[in-house]
C-alpha positions as CSV (number, residue, x, y, z in Angstrom):
1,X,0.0,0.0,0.0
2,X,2.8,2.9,0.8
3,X,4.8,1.6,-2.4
4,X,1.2,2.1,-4.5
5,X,0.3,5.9,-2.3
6,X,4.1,6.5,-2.7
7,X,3.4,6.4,-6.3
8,X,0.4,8.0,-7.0
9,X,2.0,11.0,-5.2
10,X,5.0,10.8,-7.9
11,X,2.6,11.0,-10.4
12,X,0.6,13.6,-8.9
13,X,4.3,15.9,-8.7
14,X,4.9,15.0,-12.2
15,X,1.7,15.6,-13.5
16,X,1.8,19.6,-12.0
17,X,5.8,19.9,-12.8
18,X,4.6,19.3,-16.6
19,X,2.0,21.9,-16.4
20,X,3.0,24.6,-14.4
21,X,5.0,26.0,-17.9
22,X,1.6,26.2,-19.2
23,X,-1.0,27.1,-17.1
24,X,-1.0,30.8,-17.3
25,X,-1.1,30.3,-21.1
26,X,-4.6,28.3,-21.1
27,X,-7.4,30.3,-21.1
28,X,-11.1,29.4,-20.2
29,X,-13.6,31.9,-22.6
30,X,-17.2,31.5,-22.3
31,X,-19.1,32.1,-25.3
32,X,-22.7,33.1,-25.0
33,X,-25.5,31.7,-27.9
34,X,-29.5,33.6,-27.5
35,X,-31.9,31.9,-29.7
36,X,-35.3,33.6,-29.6
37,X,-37.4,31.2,-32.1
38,X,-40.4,32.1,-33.4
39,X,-43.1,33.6,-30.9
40,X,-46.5,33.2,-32.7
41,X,-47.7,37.2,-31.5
42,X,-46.5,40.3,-30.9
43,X,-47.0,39.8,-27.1
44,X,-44.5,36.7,-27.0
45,X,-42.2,38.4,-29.5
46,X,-42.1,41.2,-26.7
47,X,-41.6,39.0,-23.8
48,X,-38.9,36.8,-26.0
49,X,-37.0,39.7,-26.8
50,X,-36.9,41.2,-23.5
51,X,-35.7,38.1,-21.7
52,X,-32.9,37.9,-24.4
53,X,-31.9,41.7,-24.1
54,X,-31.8,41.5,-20.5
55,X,-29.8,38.4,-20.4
56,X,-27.5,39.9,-22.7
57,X,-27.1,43.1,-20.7
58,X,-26.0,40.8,-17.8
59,X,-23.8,39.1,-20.0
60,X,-22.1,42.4,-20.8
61,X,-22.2,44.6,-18.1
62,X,-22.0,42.0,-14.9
63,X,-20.3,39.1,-16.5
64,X,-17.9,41.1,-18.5
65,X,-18.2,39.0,-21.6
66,X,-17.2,41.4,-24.9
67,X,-19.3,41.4,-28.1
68,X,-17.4,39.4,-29.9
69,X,-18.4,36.4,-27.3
70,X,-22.2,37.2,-27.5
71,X,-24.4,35.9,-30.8
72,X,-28.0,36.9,-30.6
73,X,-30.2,35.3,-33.1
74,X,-34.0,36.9,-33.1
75,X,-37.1,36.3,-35.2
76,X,-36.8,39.7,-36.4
77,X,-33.8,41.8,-36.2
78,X,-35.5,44.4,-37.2
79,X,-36.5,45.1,-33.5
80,X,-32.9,45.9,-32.6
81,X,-30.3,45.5,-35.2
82,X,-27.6,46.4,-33.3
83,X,-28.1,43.5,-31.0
84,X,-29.5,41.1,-33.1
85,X,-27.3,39.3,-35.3
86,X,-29.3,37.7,-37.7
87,X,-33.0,35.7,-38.0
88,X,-32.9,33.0,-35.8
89,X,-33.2,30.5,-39.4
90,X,-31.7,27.0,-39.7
91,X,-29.1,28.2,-41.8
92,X,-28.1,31.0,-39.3
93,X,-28.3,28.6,-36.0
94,X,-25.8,26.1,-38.4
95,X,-23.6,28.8,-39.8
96,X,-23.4,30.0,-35.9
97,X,-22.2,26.7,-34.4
98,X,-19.7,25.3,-37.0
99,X,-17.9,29.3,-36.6
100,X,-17.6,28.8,-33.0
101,X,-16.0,25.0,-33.4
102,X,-13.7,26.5,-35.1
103,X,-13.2,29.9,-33.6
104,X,-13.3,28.2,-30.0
105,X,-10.2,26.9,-27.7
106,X,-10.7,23.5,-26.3
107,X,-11.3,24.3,-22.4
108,X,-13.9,27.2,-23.7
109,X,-17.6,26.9,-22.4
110,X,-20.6,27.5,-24.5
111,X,-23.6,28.3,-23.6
112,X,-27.0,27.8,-25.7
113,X,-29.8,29.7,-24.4
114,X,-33.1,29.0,-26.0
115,X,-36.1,31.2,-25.7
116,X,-39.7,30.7,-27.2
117,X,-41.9,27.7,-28.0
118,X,-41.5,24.2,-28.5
119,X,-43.0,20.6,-29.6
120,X,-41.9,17.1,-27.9
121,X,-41.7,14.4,-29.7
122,X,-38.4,12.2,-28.7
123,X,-36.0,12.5,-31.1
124,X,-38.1,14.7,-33.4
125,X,-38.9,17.5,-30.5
126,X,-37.9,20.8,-31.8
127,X,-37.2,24.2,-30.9
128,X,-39.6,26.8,-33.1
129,X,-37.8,28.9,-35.3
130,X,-38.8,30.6,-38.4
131,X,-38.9,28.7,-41.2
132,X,-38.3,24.9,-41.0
133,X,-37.6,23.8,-37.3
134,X,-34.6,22.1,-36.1
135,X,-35.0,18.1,-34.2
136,X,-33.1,17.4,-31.1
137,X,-31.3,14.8,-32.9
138,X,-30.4,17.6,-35.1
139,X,-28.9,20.1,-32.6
140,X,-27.4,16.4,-31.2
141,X,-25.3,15.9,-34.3
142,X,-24.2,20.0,-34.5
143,X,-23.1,19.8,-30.8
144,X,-21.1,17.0,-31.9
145,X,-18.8,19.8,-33.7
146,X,-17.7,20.7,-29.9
147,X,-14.8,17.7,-29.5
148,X,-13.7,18.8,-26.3
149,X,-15.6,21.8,-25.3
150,X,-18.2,22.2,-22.1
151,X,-21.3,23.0,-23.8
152,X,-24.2,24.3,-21.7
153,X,-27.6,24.1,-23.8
154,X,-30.7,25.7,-21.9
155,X,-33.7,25.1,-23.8
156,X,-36.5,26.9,-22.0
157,X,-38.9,26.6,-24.5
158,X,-42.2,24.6,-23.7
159,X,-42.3,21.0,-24.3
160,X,-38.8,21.0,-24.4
161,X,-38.3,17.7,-21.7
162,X,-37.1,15.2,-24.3
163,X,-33.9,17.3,-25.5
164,X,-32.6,15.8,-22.4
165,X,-32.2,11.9,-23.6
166,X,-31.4,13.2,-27.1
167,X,-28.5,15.5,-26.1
168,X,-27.2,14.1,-23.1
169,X,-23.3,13.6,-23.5
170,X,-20.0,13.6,-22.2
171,X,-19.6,17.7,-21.6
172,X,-22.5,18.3,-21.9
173,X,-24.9,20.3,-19.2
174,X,-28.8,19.9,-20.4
175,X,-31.1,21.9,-19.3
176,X,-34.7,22.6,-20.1
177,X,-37.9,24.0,-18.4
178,X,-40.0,21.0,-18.8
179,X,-39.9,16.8,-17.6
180,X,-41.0,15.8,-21.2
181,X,-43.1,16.9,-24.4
182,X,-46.4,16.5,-22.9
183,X,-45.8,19.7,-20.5
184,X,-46.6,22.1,-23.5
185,X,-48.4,25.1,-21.7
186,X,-46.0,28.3,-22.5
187,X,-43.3,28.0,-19.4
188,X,-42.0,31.1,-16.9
189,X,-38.3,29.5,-16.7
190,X,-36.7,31.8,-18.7
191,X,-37.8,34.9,-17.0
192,X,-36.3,33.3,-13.8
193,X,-33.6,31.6,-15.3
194,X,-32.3,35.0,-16.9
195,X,-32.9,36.6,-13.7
196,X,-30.7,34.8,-11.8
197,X,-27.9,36.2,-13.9
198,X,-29.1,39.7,-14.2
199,X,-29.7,40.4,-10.2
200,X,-27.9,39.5,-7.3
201,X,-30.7,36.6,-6.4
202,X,-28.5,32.7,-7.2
203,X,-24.9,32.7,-5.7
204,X,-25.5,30.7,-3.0
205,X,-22.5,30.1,-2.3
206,X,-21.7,33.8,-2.2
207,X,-18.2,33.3,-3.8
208,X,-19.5,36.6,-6.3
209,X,-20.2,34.1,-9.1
210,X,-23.3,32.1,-10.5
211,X,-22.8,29.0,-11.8
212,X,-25.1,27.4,-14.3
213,X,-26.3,25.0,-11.4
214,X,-27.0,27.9,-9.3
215,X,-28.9,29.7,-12.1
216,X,-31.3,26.0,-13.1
217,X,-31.7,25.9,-9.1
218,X,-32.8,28.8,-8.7
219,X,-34.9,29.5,-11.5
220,X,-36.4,25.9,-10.2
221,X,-37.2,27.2,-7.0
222,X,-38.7,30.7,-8.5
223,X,-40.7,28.8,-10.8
224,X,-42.6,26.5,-8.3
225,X,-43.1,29.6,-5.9
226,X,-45.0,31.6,-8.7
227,X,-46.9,28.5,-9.2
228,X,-47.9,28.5,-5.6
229,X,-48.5,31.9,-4.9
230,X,-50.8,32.3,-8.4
231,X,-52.8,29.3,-6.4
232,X,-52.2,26.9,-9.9
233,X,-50.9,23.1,-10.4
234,X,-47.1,23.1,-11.5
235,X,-47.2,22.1,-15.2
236,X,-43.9,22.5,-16.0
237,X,-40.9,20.4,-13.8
238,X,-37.6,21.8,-15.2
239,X,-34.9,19.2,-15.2
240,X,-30.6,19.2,-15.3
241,X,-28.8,16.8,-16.8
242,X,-24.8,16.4,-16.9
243,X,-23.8,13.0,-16.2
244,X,-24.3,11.7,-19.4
245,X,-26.7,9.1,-18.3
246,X,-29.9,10.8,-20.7
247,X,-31.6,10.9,-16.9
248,X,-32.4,14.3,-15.8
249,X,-33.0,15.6,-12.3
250,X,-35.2,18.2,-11.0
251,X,-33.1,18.8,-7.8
252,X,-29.7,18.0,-9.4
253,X,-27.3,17.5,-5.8
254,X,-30.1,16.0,-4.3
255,X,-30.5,13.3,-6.7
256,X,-26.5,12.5,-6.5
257,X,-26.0,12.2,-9.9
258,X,-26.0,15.3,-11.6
259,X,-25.2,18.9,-11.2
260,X,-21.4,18.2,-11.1
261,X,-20.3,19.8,-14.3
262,X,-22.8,22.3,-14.1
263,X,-21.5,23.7,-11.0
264,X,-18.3,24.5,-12.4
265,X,-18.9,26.1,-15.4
266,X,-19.5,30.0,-15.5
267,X,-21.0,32.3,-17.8
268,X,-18.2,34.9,-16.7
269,X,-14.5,34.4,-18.7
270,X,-12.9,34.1,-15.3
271,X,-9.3,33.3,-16.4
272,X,-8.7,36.5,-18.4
273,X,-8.0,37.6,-22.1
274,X,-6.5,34.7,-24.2
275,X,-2.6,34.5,-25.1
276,X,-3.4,33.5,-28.6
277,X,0.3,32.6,-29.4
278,X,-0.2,29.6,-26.8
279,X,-3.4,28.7,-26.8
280,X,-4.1,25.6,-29.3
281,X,-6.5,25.9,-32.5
282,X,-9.0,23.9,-31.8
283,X,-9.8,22.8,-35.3
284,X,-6.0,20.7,-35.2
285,X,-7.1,17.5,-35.6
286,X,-4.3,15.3,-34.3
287,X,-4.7,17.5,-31.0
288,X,-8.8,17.3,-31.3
289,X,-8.7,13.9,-30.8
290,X,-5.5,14.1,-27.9
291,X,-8.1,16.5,-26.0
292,X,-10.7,13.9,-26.4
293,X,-8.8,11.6,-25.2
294,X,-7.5,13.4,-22.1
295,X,-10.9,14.9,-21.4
296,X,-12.1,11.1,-21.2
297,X,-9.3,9.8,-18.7
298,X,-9.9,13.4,-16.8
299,X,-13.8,12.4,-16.5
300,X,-12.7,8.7,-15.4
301,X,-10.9,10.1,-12.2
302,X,-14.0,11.8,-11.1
303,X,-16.2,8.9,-11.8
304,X,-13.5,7.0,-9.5
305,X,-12.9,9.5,-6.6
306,X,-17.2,9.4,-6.3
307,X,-16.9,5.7,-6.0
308,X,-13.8,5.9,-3.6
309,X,-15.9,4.7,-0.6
310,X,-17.2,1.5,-1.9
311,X,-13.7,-0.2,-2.7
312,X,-11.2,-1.1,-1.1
313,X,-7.8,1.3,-0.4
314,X,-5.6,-1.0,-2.1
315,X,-8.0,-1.4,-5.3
316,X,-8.6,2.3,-5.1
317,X,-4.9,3.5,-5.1
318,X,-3.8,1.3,-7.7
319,X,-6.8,2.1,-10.2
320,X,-6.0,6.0,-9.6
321,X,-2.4,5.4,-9.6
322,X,-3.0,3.7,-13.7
323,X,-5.4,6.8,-14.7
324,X,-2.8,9.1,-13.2
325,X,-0.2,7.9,-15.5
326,X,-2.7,7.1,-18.3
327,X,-3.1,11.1,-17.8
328,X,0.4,12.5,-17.4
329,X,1.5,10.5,-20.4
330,X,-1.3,12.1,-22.6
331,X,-0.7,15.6,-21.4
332,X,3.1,14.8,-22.8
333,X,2.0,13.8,-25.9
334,X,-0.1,17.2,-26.2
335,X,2.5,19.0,-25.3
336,X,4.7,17.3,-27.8
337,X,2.0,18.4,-30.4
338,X,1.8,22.0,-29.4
339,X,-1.0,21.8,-27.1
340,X,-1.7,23.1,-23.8
């Protein structure tokens, strides 16, 4: 047993003696996606448009995020066309996510908001837009662009529930306002899920900083208190899912099994401007599929530590001490490559 902890600790050294060269060259940016679909009535289209704006606003003026990191795709520009960057169209939402696979660094974090209506149907639920609408399994296969970025899609549209099973993946946070498609009354999510970004209403952990769990959780809680105080039945039961397992959960760190990945990403770009003579394109495709790869054995570790308390010390030391190597040997080889 020392020999095996004697180990893991070498490994451990190593594994921070081969990044420390290169840890104030990576930079976490966090990239921020509005889609306002199509809202059916000038009221909605009000409402939408608001919610996006306001979300936005935080974005820029709380979080500190620059234009360049904000794409907000509207129904019709024309309403503010200095804000809006083009019609929320197929071609636009495609044209929008293959720029930022390439344009992105492989630690960034991108988040999809959705805002508007919606139809549930498994694999063929979709978010409205104008024009022809685009599936889950649709938006399943773009996200797939993202090879190792942490992608947080928020689909607050009614109906939306099923997006969960369809999306679910590794990086992946899923979020949306409803349990399933049957739950297709227009929802209040959004208004509270913006909120929690635009006032000082979610950090719960007061450490000046809302995480995307903090926003779902409380946006959760807001929604069943308006419920209760209007003196109606819920009928919509928002749901998080980031495990990968296609199961959401309605109170994610109660249910033990998701809410992990969600608590540590950040619509703020913490870590500061990018040293772009460092950081790695993201499009290389011999270091696409190293990041994959290290993201995977990075993901295995966690899975291991929560498990730590069912195995034995022995047959817990030496399965960390094999990922530990597994890991410091691919961060070698990324370095080797020019990566970070």
């Amino acid at each position: 047993m020392r020999h095996v902890t004697l180990l893991v600790v070498t490994v451990l050294a190593f594994l921070f003696a081969g990044r420390v060269g290169v840890v104030e060259a990576q930079t976490t940016y966090s990239h921020l996606v509005v889609i306002v679909g199509a809202a059916g009535d000038d009221v909605y289209q009000e409402v939408f448009h608001n919610w996006a704006i306001e979300l936005i606003d935080a974005a820029t003026n709380k979080l500190n995020l620059s234009p360049a990191q904000i794409t907000y795709l509207g129904e019709h520009p024309d309403l503010a066309p200095q804000r809006i960057a083009a019609r929320s169209n197929r071609e636009n939402i495609e044209q929008t996510i293959a720029r930022l696979a390439i344009e992105t660094s492989p630690d960034d974090q991108i988040f999809f908001v959705l805002i508007g209506h919606g139809t549930g149907a498994g694999e063929q639920s979709r978010f409205n837009i104008p024009g022809r609408d685009i599936t889950a399994l649709e938006y399943d296969g773009m996200l797939n662009l993202f090879a190792t970025q942490e992608i947080g899609f928020v689909n607050t549209a009614s109906a939306s529930g099923d997006f969960v099973n369809v999306l679910s993946g590794l990086n992946r946070v899923i979020v949306t306002a409803t349990r399933d498609g049957r739950q297709n009354n227009q929802t209040i999510f959004p208004r509270f899920f913006v909120q929690a970004f635009a006032q000082d209403v979610a950090d719960l952990d007061k450490d000046e900083r809302v995480s995307l769990l903090e926003a779902y959780n409380y946006a959760s809680l807001e929604v069943k208190r308006f419920y209760e105080d209007d003196g109606r039945m819920l009928t919509e039961t928002s749901q998080l899912e980031d495990n990968g397992d296609g199961e959401g959960s309605y109170e994610p760190l109660a249910s033990k099994t998701d809410g992990k990945l969600a608590q540590r990403m950040f619509l703020d770009s913490f870590m500061g401007p990018a040293n772009t003579a460092t950081t790695p394109q993201a499009h290389d495709p011999s270091l696409r599929e190293l990041y994959i790869e290290q993201r995977e054995l990075r993901e295995q570790i966690e899975q291991l530590r929560l498990i730590k308390d069912t195995m034995g010390p022995e047959l817990y030391a030496e399965e960390l001490e094999t990922l530990l190597i597994a890991l410091a040997l691919k961060d070698r080889e990324i370095r080797a490559r020019g990566g970070g």
